[in-house]
ZAFITI-270075 format. One record per atom (N, C-alpha, C): chain; atom name; residue in one letter; x, y, z. Coordinates in Angstrom, 1 decimal, always signed. Layout:
residues N
 chain name resn   east  north     up
     A   CA    a      X      Y      Z
...
//
This chain:
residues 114
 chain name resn   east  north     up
     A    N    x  -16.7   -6.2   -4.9
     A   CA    x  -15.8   -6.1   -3.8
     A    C    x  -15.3   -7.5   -3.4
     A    N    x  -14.1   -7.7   -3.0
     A   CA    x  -13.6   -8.6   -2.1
     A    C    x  -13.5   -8.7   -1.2
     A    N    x  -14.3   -9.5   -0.5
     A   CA    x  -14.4   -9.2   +0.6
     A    C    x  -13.3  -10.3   +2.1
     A    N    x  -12.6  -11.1   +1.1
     A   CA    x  -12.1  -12.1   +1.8
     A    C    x  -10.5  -11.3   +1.9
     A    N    x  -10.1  -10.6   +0.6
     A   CA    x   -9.2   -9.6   +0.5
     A    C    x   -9.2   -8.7   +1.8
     A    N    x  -10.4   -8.0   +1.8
     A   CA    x  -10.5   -7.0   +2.8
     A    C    x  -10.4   -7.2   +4.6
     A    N    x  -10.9   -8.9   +4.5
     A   CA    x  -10.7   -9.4   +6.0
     A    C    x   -9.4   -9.5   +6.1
     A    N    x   -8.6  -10.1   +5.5
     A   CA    x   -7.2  -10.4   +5.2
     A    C    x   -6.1   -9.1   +5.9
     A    N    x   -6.9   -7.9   +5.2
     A   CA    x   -6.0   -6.7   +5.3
     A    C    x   -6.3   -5.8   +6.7
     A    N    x   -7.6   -6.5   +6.9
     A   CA    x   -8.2   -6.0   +8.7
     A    C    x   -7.6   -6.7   +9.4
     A    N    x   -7.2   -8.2   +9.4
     A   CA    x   -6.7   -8.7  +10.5
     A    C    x   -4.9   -8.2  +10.4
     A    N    x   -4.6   -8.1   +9.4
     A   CA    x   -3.1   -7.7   +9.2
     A    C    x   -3.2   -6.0   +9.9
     A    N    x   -3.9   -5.8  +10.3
     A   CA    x   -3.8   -4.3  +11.1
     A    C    x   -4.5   -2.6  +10.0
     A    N    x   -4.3   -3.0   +8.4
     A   CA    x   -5.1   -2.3   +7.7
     A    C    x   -6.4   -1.3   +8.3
     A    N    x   -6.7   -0.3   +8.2
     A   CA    x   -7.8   +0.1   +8.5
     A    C    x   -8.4   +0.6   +7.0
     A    N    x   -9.5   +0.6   +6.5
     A   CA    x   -9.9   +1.1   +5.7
     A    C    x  -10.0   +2.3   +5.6
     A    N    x  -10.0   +3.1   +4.9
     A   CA    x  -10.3   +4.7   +4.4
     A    C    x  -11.3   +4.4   +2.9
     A    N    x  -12.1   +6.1   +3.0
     A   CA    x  -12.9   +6.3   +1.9
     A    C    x  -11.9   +7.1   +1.1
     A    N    x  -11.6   +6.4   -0.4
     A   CA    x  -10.8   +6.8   -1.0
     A    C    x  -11.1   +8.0   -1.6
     A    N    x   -9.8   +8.7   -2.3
     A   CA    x  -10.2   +9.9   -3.1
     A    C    x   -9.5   +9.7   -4.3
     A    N    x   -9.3   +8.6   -4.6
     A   CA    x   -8.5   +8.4   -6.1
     A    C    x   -9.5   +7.9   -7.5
     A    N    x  -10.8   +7.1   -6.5
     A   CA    x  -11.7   +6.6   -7.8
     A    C    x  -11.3   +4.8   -7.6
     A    N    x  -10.9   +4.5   -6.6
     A   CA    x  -10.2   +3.4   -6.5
     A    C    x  -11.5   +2.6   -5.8
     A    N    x  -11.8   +1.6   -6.2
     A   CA    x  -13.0   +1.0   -4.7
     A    C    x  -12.9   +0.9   -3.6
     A    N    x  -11.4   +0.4   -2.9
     A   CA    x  -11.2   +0.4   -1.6
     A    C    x   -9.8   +1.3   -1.1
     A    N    x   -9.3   +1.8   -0.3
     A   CA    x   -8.1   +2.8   +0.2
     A    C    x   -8.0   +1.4   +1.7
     A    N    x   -7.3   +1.3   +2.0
     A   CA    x   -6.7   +0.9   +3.0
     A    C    x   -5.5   +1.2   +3.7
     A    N    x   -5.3   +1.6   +4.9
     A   CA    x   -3.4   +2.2   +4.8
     A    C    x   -3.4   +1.8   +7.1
     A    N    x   -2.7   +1.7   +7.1
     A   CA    x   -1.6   +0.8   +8.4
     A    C    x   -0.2   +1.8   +8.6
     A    N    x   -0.4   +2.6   +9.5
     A   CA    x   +0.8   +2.9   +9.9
     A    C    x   +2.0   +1.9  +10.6
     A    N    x   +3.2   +2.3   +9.7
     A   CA    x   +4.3   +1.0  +10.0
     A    C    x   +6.1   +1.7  +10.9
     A    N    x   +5.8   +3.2  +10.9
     A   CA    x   +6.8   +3.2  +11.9
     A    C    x   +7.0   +2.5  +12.8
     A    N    x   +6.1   +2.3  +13.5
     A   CA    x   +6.1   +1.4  +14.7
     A    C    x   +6.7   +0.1  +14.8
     A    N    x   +6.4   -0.3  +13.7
     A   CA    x   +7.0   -2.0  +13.3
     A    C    x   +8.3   -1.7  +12.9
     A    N    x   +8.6   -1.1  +11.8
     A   CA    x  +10.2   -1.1  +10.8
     A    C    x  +11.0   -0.2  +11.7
     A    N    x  +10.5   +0.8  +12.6
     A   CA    x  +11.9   +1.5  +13.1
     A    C    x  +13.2   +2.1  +12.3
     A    N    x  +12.5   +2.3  +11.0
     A   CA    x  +13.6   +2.9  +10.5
     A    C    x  +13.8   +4.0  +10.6
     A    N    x  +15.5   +4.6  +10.5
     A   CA    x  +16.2   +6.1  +10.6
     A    C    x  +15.3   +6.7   +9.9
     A    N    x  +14.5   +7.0   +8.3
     A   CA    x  +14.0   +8.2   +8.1
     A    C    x  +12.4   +7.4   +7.9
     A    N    x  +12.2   +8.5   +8.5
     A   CA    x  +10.1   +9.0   +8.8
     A    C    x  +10.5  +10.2   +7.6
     A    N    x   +8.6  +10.3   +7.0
     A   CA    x   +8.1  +11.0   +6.2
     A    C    x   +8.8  +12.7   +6.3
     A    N    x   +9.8  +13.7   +6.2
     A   CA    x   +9.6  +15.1   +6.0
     A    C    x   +9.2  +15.9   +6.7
     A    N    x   +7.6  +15.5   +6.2
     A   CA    x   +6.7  +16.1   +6.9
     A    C    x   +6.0  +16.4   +8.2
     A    N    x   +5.6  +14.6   +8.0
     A   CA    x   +5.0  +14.2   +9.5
     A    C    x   +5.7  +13.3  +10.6
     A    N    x   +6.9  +13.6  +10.0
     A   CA    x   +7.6  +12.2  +11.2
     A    C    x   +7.0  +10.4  +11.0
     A    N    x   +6.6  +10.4  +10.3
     A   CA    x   +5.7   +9.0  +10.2
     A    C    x   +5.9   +8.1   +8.9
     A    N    x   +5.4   +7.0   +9.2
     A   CA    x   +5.3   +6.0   +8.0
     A    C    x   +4.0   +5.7   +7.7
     A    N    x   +3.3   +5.3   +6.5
     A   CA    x   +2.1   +4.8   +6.2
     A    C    x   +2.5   +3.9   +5.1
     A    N    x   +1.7   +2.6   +4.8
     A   CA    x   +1.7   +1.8   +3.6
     A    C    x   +0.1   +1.6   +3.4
     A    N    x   -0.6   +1.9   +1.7
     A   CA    x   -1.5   +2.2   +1.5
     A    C    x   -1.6   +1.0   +0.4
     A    N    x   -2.8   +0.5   +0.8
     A   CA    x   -3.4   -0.9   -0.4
     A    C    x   -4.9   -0.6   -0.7
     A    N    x   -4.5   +0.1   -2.3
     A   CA    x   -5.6   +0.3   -2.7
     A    C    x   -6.0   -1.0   -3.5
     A    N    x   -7.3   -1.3   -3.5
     A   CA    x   -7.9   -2.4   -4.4
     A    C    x   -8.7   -1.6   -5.6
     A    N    x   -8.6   -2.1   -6.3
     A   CA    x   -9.9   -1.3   -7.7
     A    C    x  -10.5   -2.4   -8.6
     A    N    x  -11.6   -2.2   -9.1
     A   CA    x  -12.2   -3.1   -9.9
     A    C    x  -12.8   -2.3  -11.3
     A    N    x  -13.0   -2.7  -12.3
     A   CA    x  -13.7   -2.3  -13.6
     A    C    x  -13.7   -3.0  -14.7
     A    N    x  -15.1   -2.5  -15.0
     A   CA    x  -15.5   -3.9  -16.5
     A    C    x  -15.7   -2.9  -17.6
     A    N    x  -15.4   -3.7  -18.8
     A   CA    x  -15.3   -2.9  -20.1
     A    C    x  -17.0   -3.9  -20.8
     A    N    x  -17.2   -3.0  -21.5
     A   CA    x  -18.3   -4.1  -22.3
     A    C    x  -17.6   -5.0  -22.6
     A    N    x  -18.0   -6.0  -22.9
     A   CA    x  -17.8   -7.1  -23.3
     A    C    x  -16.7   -8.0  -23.1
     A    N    x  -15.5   -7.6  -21.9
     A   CA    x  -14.9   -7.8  -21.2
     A    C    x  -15.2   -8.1  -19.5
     A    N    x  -14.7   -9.2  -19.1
     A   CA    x  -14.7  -10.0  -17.7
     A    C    x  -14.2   -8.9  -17.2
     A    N    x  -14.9   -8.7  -15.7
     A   CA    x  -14.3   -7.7  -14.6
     A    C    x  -12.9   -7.6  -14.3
     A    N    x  -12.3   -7.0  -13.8
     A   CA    x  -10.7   -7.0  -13.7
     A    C    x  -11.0   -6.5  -12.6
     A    N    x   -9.8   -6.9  -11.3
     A   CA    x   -9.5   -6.9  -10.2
     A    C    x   -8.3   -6.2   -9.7
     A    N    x   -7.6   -5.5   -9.4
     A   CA    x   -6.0   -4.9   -9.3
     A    C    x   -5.9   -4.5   -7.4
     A    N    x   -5.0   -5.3   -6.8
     A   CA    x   -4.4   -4.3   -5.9
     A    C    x   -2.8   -3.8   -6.1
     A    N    x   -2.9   -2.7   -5.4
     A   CA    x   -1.5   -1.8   -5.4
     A    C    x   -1.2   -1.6   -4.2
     A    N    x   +0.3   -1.8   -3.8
     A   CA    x   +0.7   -1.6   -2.0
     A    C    x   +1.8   -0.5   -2.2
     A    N    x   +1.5   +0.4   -1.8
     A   CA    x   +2.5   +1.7   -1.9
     A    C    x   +3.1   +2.5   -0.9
     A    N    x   +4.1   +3.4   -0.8
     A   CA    x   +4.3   +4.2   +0.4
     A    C    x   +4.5   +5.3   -0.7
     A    N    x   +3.7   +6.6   +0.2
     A   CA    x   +3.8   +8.0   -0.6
     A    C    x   +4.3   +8.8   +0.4
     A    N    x   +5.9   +9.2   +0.7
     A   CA    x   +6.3  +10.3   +2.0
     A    C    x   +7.2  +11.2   +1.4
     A    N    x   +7.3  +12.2   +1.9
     A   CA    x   +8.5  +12.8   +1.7
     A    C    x   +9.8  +12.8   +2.4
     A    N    x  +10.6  +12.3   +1.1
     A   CA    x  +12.2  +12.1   +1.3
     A    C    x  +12.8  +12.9   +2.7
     A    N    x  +14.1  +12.6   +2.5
     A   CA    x  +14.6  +13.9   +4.1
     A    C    x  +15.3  +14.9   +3.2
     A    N    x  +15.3  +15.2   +1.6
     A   CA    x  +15.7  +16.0   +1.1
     A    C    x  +14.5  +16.8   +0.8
     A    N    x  +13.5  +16.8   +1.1
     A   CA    x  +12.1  +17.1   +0.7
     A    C    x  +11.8  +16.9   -0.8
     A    N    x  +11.8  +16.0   -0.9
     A   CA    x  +11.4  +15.1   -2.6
     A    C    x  +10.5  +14.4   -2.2
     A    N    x   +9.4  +14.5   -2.6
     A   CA    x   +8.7  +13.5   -2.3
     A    C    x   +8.4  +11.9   -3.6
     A    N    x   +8.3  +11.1   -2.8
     A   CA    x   +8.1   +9.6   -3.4
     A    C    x   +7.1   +9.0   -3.5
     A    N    x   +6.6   +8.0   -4.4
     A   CA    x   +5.5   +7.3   -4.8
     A    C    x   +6.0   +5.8   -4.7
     A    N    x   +6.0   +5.1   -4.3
     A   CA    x   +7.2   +3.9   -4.2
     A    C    x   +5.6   +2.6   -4.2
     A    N    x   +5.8   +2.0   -5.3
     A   CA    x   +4.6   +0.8   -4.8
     A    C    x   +4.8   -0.6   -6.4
     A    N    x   +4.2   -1.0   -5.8
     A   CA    x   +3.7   -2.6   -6.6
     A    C    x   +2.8   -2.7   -7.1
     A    N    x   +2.4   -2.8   -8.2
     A   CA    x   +1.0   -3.2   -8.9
     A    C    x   +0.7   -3.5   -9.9
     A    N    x   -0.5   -4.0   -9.8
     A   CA    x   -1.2   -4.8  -10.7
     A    C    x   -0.9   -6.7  -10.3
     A    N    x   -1.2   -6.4   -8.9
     A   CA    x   -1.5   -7.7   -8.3
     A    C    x   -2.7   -7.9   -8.0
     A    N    x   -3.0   -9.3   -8.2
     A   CA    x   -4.4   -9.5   -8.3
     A    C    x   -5.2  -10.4   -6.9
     A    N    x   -6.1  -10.0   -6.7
     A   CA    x   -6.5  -10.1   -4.9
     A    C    x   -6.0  -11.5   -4.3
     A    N    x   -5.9  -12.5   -5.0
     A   CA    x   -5.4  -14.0   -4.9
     A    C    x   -4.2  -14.1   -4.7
     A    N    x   -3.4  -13.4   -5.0
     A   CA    x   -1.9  -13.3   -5.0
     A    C    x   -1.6  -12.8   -3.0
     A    N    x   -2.5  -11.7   -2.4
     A   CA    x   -2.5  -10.9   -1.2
     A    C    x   -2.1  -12.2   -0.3
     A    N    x   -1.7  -12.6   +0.5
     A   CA    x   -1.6  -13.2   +1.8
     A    C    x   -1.1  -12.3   +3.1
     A    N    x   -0.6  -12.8   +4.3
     A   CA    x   -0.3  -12.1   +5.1
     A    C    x   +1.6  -12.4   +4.8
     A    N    x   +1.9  -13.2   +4.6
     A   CA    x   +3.5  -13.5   +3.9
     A    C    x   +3.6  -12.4   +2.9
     A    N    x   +2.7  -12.6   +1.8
     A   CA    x   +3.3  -11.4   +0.8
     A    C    x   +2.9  -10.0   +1.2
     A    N    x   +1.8   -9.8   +2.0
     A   CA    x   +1.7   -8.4   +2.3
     A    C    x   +3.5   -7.8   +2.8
     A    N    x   +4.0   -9.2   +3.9
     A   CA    x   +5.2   -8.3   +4.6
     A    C    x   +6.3   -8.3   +4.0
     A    N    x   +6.7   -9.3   +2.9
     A   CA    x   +7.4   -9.2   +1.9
     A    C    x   +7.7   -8.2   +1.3
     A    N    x   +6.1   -7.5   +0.1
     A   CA    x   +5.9   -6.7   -0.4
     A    C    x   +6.2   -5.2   +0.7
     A    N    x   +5.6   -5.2   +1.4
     A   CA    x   +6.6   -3.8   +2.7
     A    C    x   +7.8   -3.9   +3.0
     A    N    x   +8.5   -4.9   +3.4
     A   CA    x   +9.8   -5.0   +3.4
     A    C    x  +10.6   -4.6   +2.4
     A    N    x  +10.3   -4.9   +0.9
     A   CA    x  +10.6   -4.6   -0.4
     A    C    x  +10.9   -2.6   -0.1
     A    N    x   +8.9   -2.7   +0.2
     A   CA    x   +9.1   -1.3   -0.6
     A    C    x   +9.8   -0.2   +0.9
     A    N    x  +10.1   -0.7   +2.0
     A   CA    x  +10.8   -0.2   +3.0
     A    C    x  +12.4   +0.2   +2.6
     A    N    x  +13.0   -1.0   +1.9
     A   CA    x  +14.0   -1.1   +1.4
     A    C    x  +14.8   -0.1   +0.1
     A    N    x  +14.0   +0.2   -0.7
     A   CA    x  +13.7   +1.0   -1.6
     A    C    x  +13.4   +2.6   -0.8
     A    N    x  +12.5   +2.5   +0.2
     A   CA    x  +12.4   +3.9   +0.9
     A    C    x  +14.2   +4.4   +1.7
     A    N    x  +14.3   +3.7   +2.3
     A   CA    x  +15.8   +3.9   +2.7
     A    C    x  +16.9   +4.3   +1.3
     A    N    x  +16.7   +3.3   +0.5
     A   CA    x  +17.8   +3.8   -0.6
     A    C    x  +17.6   +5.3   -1.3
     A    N    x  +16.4   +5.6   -0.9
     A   CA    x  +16.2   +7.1   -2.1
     A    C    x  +16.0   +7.9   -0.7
     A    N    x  +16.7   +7.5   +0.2
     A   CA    x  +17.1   +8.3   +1.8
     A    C    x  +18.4   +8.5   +2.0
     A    N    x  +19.3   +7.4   +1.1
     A   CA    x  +20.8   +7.5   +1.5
     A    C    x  +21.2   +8.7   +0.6
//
């Protein structure tokens, strides 16, 4: 576990979740509130951005570390999207690149909205 990762994504407002992917950690922050953009999720009216972290070692191979920052909503055509970043490694996380990285993938959510 990282745990300096994990403080990083608590103070940035993250809350942890117990994942269901196989992932070590699920983290997710609701961001309507902040971005204010014209389309929310389909479904629930809402925005979420989810930062999973994962770890795994192979015999004889050094541990490997990955996070992924993603938004999973459905479109306003009802399509749903998987929209994310990965294979960044916990060192790379700051609170700069976290909003960067959302901004990005905010940006991207609007375009497959137009």
């Amino acid at each position: 576990m990282n745990k300096e990762l994990f403080e990083l994504l608590e103070e940035n407002g993250f809350k942890q979740y117990e994942s269901t992917k196989g992932s070590s950690a699920l983290f997710q922050k609701r961001i309507d509130g902040e971005y204010h953009l014209p389309t929310l999720c389909s479904t629930n009216d809402k925005l979420f951005v989810d930062v999973n972290y994962y770890s795994f070692s192979m015999p004889d191979r050094p541990l490997h570390e990955g996070v992924e920052i993603s938004i999973r909503h459905g479109a306003k055509d009802d399509k749903w999207f998987d929209l994310k970043m990965y294979s960044i490694t916990p060192d790379e996380i700051t609170t700069e690149f976290l909003k960067q990285t959302i901004d990005r993938l905010m940006a991207a959510w609007e375009a497959v909205n137009a």
